[in-house]
C-alpha positions in Angstrom: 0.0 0.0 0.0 1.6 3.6 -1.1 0.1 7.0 -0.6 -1.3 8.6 -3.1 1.5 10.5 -4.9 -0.8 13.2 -6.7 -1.7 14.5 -3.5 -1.3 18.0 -2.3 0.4 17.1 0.6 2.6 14.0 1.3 5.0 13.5 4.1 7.0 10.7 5.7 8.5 10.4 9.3 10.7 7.5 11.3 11.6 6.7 14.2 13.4 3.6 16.2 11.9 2.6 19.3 13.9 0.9 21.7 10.8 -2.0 22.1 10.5 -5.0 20.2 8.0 -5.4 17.0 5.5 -7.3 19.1 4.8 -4.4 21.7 5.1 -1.5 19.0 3.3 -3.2 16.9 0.1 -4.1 19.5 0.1 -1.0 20.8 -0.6 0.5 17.0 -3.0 -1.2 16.0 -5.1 -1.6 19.1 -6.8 1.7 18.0 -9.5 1.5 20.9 -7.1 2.6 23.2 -5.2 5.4 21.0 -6.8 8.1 22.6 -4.8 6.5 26.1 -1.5 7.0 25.0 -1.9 9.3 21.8 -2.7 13.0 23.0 -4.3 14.3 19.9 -6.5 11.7 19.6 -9.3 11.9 22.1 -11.8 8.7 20.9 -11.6 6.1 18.7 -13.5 3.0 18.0 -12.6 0.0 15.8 -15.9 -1.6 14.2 -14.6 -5.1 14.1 -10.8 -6.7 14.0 -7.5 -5.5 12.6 -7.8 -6.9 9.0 -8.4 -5.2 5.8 -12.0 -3.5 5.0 -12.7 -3.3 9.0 -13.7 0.7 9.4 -13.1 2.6 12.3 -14.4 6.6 13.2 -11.7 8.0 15.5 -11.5 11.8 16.6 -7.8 13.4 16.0 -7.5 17.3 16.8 -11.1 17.7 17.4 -12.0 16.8 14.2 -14.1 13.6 13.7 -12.8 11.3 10.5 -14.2 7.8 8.9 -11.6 5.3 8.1 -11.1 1.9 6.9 -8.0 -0.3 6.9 -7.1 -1.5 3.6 -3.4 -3.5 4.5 -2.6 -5.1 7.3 0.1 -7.4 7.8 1.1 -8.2 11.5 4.7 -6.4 12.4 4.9 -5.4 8.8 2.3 -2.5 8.0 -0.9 -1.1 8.6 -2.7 1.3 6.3 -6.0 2.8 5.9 -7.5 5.3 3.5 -10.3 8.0 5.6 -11.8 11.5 5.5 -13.2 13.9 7.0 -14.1 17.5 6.7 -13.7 17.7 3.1 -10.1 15.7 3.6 -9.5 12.6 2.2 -6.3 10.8 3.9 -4.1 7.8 2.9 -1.8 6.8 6.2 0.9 3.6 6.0 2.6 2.6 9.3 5.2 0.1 8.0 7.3 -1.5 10.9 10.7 -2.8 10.9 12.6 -5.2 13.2 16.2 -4.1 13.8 19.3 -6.1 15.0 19.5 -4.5 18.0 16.0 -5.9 19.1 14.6 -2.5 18.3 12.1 -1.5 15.9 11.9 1.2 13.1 8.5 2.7 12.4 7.9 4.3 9.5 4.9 6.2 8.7 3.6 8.3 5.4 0.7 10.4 4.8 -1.0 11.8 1.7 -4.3 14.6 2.1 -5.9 15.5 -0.7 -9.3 17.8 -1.1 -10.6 21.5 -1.1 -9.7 22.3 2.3 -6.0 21.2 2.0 -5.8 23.4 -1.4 -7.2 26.4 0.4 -4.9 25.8 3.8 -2.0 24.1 2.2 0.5 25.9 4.3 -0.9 25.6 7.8 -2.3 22.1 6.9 1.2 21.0 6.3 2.8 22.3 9.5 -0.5 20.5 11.2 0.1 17.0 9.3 3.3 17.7 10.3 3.4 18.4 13.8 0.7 15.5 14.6 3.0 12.9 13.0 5.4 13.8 15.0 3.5 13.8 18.4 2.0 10.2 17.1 5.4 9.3 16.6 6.9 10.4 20.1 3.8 8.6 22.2 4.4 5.6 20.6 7.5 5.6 21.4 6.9 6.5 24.8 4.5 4.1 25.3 6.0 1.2 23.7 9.2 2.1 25.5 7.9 2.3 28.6 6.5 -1.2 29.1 
């Protein structure tokens, strides 16, 4: 799964956690319990089990978006297409194992729409920013158990 390369805005961001795959890698994609260690995120709910076509509604930043998980293939990637507010989103977590025990993570994010044409500026430092705050809980979390 790739995000869509046409879009507006695209961005990539990594990270290595000092955790092994099997922790990172539960905590991510047990999205019930995002909004307990992701502080942007203040609900989400999965409407079935990680596999592809299962949709989930999640709030991120006060806004409320509709996703569905389109690739998922256990400590190897996670990907979902959504929108919301006029945004449409395609988001790829892809996960690494590294000799040291630790894991890369991986993520990249394409937003396409009206909205992101009219705010392209300020919705990139967002997309941006929250990456990067998604990327430092997980760490935290995963790092901390």
């Amino acid at each position: 799964m790739k995000i869509d390369d046409n879009a507006v805005l695209k961005t990539n961001k990594e990270i290595e956690i000092h955790a092994p795959i099997d922790i990172v890698w539960n905590i991510q994609t047990n999205i019930n319990s995002w909004a307990n260690w992701q502080p942007d995120i203040t609900d989400a709910i999965l409407d079935g089990s990680i596999e592809p076509g299962t949709k989930f509604e999640w709030k991120s930043g006060g806004f409320k978006l509709h996703s569905t998980l389109e690739k998922v293939t256990k400590n190897q990637i996670i990907g979902w297409r959504g929108t919301g507010f006029g945004v449409s989103a395609i988001h790829v977590w892809e996960f690494n194992s590294l000799e040291n025990g630790n894991t890369m993570i991986r993520t990249s994010e394409s937003m396409d729409g009206l909205l992101v044409k009219l705010l392209k500026g300020m919705m990139r430092k967002k997309l941006n920013e929250s990456l990067d705050t998604w990327l430092s809980a997980l760490k935290n979390s995963a790092e901390s158990q």
